[in-house]
Backbone as CSV, one residue per row, in Angstrom:
resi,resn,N_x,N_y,N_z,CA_x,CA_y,CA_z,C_x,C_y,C_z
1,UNK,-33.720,20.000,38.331,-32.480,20.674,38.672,-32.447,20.919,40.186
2,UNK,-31.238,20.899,40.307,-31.004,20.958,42.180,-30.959,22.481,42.673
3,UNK,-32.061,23.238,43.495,-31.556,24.670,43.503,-30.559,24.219,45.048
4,UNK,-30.141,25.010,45.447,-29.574,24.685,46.565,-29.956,25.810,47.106
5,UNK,-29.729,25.261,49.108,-30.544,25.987,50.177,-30.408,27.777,49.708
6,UNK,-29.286,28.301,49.619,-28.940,29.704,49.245,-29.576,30.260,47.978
7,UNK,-29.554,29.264,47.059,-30.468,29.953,45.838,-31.884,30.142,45.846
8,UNK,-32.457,29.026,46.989,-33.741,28.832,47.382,-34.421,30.535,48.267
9,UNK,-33.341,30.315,48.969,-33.416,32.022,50.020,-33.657,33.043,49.190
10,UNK,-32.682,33.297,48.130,-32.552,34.278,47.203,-34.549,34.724,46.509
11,UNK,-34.519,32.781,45.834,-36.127,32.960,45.560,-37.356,33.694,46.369
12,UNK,-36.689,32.959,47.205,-37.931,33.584,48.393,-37.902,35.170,48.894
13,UNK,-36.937,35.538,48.946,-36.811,37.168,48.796,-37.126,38.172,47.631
14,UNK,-36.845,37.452,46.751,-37.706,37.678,45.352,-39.052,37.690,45.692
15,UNK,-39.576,36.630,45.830,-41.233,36.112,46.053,-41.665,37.545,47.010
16,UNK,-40.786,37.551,48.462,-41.282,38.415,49.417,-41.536,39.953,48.744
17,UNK,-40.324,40.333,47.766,-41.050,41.764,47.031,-41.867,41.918,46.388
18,UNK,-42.035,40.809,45.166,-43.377,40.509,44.716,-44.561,40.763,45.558
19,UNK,-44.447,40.472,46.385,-45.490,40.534,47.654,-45.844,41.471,48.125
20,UNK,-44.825,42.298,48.555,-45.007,43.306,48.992,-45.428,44.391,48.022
21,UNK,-44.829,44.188,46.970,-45.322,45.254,45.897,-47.067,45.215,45.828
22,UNK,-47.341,43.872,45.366,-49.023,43.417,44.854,-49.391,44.396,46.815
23,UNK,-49.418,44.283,47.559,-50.165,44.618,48.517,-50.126,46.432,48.913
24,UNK,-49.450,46.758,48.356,-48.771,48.088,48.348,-49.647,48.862,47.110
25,UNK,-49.664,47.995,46.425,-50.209,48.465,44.750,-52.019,48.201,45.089
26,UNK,-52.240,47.246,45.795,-53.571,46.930,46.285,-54.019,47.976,47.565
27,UNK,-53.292,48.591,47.886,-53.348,49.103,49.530,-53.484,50.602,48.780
28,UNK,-52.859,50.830,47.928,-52.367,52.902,47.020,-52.978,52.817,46.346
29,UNK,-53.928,53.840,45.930,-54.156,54.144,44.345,-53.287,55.463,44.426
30,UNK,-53.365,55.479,42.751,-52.932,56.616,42.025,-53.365,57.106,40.843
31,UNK,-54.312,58.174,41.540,-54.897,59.224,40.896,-54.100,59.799,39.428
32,UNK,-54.390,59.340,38.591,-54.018,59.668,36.974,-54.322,60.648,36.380
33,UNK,-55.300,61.460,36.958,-55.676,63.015,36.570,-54.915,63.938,37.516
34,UNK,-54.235,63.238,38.757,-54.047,64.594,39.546,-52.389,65.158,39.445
35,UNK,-52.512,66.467,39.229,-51.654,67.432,38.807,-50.309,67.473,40.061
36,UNK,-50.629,66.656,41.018,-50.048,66.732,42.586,-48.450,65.664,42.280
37,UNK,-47.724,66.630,41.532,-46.326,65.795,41.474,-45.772,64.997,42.404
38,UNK,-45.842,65.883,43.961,-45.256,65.613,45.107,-45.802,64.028,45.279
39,UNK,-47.334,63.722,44.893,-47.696,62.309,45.505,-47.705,61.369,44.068
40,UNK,-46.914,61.913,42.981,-46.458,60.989,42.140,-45.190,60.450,42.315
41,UNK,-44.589,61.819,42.769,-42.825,61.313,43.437,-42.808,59.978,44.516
42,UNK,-43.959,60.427,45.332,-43.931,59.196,46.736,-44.380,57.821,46.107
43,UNK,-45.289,57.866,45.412,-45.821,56.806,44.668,-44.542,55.864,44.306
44,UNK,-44.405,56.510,43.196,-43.080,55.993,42.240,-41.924,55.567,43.300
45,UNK,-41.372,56.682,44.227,-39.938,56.022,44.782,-40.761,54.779,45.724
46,UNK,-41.705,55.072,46.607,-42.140,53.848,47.347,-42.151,52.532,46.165
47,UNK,-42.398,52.649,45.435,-42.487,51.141,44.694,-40.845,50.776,44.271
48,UNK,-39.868,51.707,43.803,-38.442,51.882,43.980,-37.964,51.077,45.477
49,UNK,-38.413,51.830,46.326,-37.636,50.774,47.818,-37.964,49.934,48.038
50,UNK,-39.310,49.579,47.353,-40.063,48.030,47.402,-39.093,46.902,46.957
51,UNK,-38.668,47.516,45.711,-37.762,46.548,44.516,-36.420,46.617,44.992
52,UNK,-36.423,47.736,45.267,-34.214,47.825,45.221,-33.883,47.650,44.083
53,UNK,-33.056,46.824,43.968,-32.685,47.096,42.511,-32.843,45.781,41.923
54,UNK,-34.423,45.414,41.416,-34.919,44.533,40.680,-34.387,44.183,39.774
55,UNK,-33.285,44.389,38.714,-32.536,44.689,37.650,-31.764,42.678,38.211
56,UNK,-31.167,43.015,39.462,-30.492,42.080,39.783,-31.225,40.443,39.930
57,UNK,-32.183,40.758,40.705,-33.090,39.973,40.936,-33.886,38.861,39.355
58,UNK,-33.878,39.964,38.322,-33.927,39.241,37.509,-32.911,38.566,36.944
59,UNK,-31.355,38.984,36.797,-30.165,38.085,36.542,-30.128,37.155,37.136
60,UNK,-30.108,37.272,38.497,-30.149,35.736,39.054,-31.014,34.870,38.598
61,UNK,-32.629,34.855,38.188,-33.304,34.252,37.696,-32.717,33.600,36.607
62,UNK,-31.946,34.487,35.800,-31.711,34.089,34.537,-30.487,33.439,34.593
63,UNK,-29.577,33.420,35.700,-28.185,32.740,35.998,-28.685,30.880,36.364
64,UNK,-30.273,31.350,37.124,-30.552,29.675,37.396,-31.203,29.109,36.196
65,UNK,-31.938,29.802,35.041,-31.944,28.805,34.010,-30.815,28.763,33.264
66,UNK,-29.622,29.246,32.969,-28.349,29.297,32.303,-27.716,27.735,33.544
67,UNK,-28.109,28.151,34.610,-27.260,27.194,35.500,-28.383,25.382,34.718
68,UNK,-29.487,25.502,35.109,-29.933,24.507,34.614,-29.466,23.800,33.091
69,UNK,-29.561,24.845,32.214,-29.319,24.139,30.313,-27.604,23.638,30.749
70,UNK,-26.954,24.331,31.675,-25.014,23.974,32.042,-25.295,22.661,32.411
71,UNK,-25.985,22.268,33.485,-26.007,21.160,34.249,-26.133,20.035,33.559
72,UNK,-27.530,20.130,32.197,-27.851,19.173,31.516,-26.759,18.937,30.368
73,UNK,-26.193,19.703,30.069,-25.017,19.708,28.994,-23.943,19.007,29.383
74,UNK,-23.483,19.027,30.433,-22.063,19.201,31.016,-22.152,18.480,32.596
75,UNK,-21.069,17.461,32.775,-21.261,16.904,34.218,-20.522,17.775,35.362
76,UNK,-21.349,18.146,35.697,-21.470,19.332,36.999,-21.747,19.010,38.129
77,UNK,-21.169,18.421,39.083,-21.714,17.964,40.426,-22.325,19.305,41.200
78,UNK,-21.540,20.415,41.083,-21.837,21.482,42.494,-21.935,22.620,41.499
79,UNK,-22.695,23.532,41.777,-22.956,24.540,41.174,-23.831,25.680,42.135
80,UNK,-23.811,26.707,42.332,-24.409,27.523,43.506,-24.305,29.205,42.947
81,UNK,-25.016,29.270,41.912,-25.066,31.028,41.605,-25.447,32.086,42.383
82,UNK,-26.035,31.437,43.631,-26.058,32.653,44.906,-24.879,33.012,45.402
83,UNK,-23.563,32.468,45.079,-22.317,32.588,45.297,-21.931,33.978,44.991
84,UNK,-21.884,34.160,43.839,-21.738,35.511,43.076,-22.529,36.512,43.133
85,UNK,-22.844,37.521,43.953,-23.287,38.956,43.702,-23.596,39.020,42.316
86,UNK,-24.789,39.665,42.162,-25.131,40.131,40.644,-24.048,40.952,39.933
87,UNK,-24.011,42.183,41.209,-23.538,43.155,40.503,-21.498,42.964,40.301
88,UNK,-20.995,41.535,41.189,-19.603,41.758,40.823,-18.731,41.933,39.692
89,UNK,-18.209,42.069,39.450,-16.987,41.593,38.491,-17.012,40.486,37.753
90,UNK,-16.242,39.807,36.834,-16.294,38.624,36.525,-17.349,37.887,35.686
91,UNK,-17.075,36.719,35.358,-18.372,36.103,34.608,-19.102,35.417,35.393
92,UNK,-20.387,35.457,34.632,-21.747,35.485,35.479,-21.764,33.934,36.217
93,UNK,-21.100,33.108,35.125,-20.952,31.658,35.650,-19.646,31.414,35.034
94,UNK,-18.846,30.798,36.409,-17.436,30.559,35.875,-17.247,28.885,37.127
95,UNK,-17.419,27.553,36.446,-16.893,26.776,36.955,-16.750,25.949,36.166
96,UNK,-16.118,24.870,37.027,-15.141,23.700,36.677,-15.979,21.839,36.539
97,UNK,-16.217,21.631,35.390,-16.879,20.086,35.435,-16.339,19.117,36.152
98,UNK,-17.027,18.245,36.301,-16.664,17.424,37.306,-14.963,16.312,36.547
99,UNK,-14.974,16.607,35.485,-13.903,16.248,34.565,-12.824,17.239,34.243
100,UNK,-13.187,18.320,35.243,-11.603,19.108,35.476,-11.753,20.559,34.223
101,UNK,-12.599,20.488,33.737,-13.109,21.210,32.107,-13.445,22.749,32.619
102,UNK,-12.880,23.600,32.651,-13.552,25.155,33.180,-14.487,25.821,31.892
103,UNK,-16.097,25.988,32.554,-16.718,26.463,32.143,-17.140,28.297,32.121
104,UNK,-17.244,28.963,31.278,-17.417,30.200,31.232,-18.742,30.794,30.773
105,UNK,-19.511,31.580,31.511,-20.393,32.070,30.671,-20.855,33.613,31.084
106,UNK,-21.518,34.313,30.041,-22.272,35.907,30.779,-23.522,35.454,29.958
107,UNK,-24.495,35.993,30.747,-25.956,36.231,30.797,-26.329,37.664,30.582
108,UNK,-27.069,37.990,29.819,-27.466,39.485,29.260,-29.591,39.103,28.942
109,UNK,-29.951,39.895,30.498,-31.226,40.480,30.455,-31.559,41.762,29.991
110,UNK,-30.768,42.023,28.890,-30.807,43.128,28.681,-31.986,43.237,27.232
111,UNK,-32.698,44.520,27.834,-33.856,45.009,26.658,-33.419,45.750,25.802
112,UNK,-33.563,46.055,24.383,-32.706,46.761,23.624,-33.486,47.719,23.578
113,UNK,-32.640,48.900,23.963,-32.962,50.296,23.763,-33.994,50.577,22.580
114,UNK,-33.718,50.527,21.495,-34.164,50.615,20.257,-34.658,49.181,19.591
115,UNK,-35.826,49.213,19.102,-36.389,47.969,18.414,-35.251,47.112,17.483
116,UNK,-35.072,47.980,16.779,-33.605,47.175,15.884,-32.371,47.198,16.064
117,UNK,-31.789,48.183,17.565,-30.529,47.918,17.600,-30.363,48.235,19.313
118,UNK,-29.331,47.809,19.649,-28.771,48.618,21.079,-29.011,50.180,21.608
119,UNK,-28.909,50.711,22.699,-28.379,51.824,22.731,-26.905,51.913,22.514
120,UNK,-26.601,53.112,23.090,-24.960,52.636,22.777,-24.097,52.121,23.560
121,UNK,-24.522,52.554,25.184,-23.988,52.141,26.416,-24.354,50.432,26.215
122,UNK,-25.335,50.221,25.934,-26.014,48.257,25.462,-24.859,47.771,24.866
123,UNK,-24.260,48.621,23.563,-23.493,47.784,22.576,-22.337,47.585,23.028
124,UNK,-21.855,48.900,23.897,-20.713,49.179,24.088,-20.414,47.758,25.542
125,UNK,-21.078,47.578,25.886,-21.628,46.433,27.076,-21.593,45.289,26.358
126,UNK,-22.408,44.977,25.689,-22.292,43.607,25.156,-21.084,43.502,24.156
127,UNK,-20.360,44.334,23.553,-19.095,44.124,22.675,-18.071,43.735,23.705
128,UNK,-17.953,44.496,24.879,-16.944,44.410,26.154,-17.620,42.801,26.794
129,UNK,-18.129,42.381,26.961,-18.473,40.965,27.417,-17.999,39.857,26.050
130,UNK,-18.306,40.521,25.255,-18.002,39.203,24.149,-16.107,38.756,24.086
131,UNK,-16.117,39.758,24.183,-14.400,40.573,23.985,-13.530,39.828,25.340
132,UNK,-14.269,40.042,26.243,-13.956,39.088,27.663,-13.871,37.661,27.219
133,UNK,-15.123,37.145,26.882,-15.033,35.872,26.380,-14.495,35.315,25.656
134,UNK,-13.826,35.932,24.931,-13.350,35.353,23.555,-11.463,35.470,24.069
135,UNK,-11.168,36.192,24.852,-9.994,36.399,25.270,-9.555,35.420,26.361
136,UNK,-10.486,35.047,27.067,-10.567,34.183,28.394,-10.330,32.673,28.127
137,UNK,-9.310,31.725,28.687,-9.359,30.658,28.339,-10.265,29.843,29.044
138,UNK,-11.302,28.823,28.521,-12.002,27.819,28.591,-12.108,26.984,27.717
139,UNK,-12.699,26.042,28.114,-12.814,25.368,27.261,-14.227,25.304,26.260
140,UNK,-15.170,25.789,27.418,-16.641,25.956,26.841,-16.768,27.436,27.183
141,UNK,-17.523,28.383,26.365,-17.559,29.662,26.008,-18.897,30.071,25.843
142,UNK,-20.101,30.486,27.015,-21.600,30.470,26.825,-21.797,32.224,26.430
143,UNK,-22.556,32.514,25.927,-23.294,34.285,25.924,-24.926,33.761,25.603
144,UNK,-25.623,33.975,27.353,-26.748,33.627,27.101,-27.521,35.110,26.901
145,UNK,-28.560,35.319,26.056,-29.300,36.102,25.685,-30.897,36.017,26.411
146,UNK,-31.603,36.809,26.979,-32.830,36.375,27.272,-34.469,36.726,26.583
147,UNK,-34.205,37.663,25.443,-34.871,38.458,24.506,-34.995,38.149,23.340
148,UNK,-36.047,37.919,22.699,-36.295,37.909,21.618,-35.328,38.589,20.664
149,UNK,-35.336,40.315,20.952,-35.353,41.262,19.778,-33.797,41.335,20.322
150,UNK,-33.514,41.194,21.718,-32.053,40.714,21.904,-31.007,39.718,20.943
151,UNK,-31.397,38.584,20.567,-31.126,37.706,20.029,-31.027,38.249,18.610
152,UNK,-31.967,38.381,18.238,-31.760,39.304,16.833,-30.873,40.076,16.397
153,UNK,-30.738,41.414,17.510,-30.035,42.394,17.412,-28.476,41.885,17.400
154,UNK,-28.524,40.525,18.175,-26.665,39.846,18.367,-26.567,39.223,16.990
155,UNK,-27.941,38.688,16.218,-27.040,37.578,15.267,-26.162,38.636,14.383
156,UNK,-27.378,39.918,14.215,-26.506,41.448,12.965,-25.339,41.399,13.701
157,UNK,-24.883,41.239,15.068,-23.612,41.764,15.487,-22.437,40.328,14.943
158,UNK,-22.994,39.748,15.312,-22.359,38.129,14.759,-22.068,38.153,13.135
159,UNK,-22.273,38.656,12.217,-22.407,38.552,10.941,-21.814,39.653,10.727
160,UNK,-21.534,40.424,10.896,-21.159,42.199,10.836,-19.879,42.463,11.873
161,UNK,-19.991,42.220,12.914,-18.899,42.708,13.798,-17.546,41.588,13.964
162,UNK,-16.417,42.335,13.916,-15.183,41.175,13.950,-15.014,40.598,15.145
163,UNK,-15.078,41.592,16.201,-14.343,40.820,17.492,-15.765,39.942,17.794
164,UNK,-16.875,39.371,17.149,-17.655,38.365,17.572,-17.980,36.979,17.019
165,UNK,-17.048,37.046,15.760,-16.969,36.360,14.794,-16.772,35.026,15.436
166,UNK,-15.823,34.757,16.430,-15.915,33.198,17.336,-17.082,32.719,17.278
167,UNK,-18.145,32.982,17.346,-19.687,32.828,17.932,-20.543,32.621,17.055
168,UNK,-20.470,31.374,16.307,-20.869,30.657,15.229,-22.322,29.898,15.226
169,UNK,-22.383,28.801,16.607,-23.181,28.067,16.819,-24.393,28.945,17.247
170,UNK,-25.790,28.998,17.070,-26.638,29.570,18.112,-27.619,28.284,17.792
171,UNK,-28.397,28.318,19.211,-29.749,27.323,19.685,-30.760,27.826,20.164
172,UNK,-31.222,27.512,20.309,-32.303,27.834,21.489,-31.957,27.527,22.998
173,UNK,-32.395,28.237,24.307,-32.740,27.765,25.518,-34.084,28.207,25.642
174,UNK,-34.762,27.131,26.177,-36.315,27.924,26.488,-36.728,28.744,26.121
175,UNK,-37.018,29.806,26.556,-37.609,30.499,26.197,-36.750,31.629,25.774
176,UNK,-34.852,31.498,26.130,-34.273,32.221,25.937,-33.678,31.767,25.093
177,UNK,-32.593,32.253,24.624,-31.480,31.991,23.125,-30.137,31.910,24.023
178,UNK,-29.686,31.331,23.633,-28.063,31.043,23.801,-26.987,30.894,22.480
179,UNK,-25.774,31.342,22.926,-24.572,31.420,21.871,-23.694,30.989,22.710
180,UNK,-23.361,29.859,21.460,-21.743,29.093,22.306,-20.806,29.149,21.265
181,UNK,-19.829,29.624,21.993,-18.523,29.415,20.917,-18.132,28.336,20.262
182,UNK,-17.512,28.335,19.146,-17.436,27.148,18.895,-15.787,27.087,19.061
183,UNK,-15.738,25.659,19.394,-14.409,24.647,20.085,-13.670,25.227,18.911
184,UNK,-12.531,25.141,19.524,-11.374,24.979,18.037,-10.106,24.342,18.493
């Protein structure tokens, strides 16, 4: 798969916190018996400004294997998910095949609150994304999943819930799961 120069940057800024964390974490200990809140607070937020908001950092990861399984599916000349801010608006991947075809998809790294189900802010999140999708015209319709117990928790929603009922087909991606709508 082709990353391109901007998605490459992105990696490498990734890589650089990684980095910085392992040397930070190698450089601090933290005393597990000691009663001294104040140098648990510093501990903890220092590894916080290390990351920023790691949350994102992993979507993008997960936008470039969603971008990869798109590419192999579907003839895609240009594709560039460093384009999009994690945190904007919109779907996570929204383009056009090289045959004029607009592609749609959201990506959910999301861990489920509870072993067997969502929290509620989770459900209430992933019902509002499906609900997007299913309303949105495309022609191809992705909800990639990256979790095991994720995947699970969607097929009960798939079988049980109405507004998800579009969402028939499921496969595998790697190591993640994917749901595509099915054509009609």
């Amino acid at each position: 798969m082709h990353i391109t120069d901007r998605e490459r940057e992105v990696l490498i800024k990734i890589y650089e916190k990684i980095e910085k964390l392992r040397k930070f974490l190698e450089d601090n200990e933290l005393d597990s018996k000691s009663h001294n809140l104040h140098n648990w607070y510093q501990y903890l937020t220092r590894i916080k400004k290390i990351l920023g908001n790691f949350d994102n950092d992993i979507s993008f990861v997960a936008c470039l294997m969603a971008k990869e399984f798109l590419m192999k599916k579907h003839p895609i000349s240009e594709l560039d998910v460093s384009l999009k801010p994690q945190s904007a608006p919109g779907f996570d991947i929204d383009v056009t095949t090289d045959m004029g075809e607009r592609i749609i998809a959201e990506i959910k790294t999301t861990i489920p609150y509870g072993k067997v189900d969502f929290g509620a802010q989770q459900r209430k999140t992933f019902l509002n994304d499906i609900k997007k999708l299913t309303k949105a015209s495309s022609k191809y319709k992705y909800f990639f999943v990256t979790e095991k117990d994720t995947f699970e928790i969607v097929k009960i929603y798939i079988n049980g819930e109405a507004s998800v009922k579009g969402f028939r087909h499921i496969e595998p991606l790697f190591k993640s799961l994917m749901f595509e709508e099915a054509r009609i």
